[in-house]
C-alpha positions in Angstrom: -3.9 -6.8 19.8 -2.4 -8.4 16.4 0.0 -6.6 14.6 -2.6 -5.5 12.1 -3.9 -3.2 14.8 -0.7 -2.4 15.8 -0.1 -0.9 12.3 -3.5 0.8 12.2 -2.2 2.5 16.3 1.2 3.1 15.1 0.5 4.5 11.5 -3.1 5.8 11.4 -2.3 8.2 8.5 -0.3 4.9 6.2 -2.9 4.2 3.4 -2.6 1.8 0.7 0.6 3.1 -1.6 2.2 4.9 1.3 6.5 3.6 1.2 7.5 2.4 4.6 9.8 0.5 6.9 9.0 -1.6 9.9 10.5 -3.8 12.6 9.2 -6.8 14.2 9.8 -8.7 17.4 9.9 -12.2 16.7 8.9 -15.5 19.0 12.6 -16.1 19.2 13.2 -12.3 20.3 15.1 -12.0 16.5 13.9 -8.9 15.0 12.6 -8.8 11.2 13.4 -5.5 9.2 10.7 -4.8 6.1 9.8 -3.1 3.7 6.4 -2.4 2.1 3.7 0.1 0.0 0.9 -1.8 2.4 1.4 -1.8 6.1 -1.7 -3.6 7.2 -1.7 -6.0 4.6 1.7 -6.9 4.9 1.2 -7.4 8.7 -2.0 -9.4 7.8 0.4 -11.7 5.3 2.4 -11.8 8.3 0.3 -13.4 11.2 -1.1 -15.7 8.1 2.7 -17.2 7.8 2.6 -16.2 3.7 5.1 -12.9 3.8 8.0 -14.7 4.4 9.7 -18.1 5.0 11.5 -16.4 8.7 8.1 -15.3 9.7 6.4 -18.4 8.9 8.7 -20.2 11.1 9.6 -17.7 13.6 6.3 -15.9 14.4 5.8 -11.8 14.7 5.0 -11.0 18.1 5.2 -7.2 18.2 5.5 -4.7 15.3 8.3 -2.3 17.1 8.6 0.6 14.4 7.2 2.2 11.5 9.0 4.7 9.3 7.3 6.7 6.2 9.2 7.1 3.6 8.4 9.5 0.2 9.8 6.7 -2.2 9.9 2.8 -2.1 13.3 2.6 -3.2 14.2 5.1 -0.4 12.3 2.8 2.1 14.8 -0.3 0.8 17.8 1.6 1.0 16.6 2.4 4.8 15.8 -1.3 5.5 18.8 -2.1 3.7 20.6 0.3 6.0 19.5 -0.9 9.5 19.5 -4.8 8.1 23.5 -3.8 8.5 23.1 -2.2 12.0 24.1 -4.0 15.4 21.6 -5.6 17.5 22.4 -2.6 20.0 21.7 -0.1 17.2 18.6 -1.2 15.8 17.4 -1.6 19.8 18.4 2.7 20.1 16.3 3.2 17.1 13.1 1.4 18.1 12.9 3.2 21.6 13.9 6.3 20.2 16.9 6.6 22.3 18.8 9.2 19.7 22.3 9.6 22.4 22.4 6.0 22.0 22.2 5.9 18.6 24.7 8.4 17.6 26.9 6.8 20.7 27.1 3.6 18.7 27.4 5.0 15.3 30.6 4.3 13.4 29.9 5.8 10.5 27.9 8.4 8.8 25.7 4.8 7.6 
């Protein structure tokens, strides 16, 4: 399954316009943290290498998380927000382990 039908499984209700975050799994096992108004396109601009220069080099294997959000500039503060998180943090929030997460929270961030 490419990550374009991972999109469509993981965010049936997305259409075009919709604000959201997302998390990818990398070739390397790096994780990518993005933000778009398309999810499927952006996921198709992925596996064609022309979204980014990291995913060009470093292929998406897995699209890990999707998050809604009702404005695009709150979905950049959010991506902003867990760009800044620990490896071990970001890991909590894509399997939705929420003890974790608060356990390794430092702030109110």
């Amino acid at each position: 399954m490419d990550l374009v039908e991972q999109a469509h499984l993981m965010a049936p209700s997305l259409v075009k316009g919709t604000p959201s975050i997302y998390i990818l799994r990398l070739a390397s096992g790096a994780l990518y943290i993005g933000s778009t108004l398309n999810l499927p396109q952006r996921m198709a601009d992925h596996i064609a290498g022309i979204a980014c220069k990291t995913t060009r080099n470093d292929r998406p294997q897995l699209l890990f998380l999707v998050e809604p959000h009702p404005t695009f500039s709150a979905a950049r503060k959010r991506e902003a927000q867990i760009k800044r998180w620990s490896r071990a943090k970001k890991e909590a929030l894509m399997h939705g382990d929420a003890p974790k997460l608060r356990e390794l929270s430092k702030s109110n961030d």
